[in-house]
Short mmCIF file of the C-alpha atoms (twelve columns), coordinates in Angstrom:
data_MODEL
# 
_entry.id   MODEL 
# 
loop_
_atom_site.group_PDB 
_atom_site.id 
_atom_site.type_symbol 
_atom_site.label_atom_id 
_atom_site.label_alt_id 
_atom_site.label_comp_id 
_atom_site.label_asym_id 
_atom_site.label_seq_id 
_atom_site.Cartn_x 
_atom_site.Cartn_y 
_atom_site.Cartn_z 
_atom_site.pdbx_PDB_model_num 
ATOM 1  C CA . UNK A 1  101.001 108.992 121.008 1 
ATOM 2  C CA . UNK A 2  99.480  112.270 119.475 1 
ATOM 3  C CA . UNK A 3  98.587  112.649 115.741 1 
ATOM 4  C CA . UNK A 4  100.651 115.438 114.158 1 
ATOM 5  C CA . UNK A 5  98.269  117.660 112.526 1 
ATOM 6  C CA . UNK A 6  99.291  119.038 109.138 1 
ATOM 7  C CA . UNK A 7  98.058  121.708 106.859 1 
ATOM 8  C CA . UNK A 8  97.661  122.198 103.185 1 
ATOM 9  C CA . UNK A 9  99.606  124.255 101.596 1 
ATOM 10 C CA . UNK A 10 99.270  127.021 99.564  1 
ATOM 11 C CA . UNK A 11 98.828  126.434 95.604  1 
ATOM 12 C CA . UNK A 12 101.026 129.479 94.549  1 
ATOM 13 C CA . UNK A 13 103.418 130.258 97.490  1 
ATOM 14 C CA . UNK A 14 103.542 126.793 98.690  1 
ATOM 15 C CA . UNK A 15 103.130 128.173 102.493 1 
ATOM 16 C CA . UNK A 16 101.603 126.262 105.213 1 
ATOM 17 C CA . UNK A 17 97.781  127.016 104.729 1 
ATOM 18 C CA . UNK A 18 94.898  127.730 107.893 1 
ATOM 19 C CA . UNK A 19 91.848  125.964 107.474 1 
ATOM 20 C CA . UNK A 20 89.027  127.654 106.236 1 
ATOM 21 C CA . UNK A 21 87.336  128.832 109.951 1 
ATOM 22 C CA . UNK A 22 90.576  130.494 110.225 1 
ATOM 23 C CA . UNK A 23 91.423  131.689 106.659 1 
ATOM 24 C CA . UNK A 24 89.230  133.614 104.636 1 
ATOM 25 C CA . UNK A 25 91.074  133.207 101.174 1 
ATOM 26 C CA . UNK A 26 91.458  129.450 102.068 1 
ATOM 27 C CA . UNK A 27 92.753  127.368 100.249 1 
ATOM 28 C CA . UNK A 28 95.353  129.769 99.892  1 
ATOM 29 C CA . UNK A 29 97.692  131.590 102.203 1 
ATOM 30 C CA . UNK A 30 96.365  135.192 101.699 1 
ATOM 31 C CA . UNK A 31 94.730  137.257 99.406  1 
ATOM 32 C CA . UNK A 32 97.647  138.685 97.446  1 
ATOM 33 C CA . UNK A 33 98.263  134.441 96.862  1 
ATOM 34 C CA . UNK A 34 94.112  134.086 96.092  1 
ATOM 35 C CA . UNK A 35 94.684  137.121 93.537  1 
ATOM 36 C CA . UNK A 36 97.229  135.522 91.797  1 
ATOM 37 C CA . UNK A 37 96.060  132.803 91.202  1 
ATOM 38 C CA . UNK A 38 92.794  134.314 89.429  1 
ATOM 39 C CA . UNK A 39 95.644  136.607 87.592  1 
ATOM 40 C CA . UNK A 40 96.404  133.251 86.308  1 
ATOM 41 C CA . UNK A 41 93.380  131.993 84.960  1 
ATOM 42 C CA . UNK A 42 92.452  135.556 83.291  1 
ATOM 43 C CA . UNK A 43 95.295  135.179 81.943  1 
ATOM 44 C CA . UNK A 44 95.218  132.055 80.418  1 
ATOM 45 C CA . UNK A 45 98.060  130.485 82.084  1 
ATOM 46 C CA . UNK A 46 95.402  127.453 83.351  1 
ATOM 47 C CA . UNK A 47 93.582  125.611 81.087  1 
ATOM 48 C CA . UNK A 48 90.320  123.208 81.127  1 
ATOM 49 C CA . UNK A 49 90.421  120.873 77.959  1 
ATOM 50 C CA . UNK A 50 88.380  121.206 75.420  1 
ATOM 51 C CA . UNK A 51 87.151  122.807 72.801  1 
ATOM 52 C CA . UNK A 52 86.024  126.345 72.859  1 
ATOM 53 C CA . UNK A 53 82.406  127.356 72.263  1 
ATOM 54 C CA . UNK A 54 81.192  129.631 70.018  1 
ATOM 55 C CA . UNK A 55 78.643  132.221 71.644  1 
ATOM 56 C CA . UNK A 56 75.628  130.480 69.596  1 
ATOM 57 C CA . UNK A 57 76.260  127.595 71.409  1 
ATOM 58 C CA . UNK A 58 76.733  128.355 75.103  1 
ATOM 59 C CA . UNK A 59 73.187  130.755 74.403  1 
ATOM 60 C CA . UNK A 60 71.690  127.369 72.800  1 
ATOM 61 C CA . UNK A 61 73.064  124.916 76.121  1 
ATOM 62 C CA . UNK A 62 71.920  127.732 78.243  1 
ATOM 63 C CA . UNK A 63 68.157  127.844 76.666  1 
ATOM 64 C CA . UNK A 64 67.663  123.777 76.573  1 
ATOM 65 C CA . UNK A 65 65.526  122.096 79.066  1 
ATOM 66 C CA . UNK A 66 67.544  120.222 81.371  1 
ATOM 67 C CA . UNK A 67 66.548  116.514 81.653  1 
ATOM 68 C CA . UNK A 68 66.909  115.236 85.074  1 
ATOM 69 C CA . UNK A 69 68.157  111.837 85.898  1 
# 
């Protein structure tokens, strides 16, 4: 019996996806679908949660020492 391989698909198009040593704008389907998406997140339409930061603090998280585990 052979295994059916299956490919992602894409995030935006929802196209069957080649794997990355195939696809440079993997994990999606092409670059117009890789643009898009980016359109997306410039344009607020994808969110992280949170709360914003002010520019004081991301300079002040940027400048402290890290601590390593």
């Amino acid at each position: 019996m052979s295994e059916k391989k299956t490919h992602p698909h894409c995030p935006i198009c929802r196209a069957e996806v080649a794997l990355l040593d195939q696809n440079k704008a993997f994990p999606f389907c092409s670059e117009r679908c890789k643009s898009e998406d980016l359109g997306k997140w410039f344009g607020g339409a994808y969110l992280v949660p949170g709360r914003s930061a002010s520019p004081e603090e991301i300079v002040e998280e940027v400048r402290r020492p890290r601590q390593d585990d």
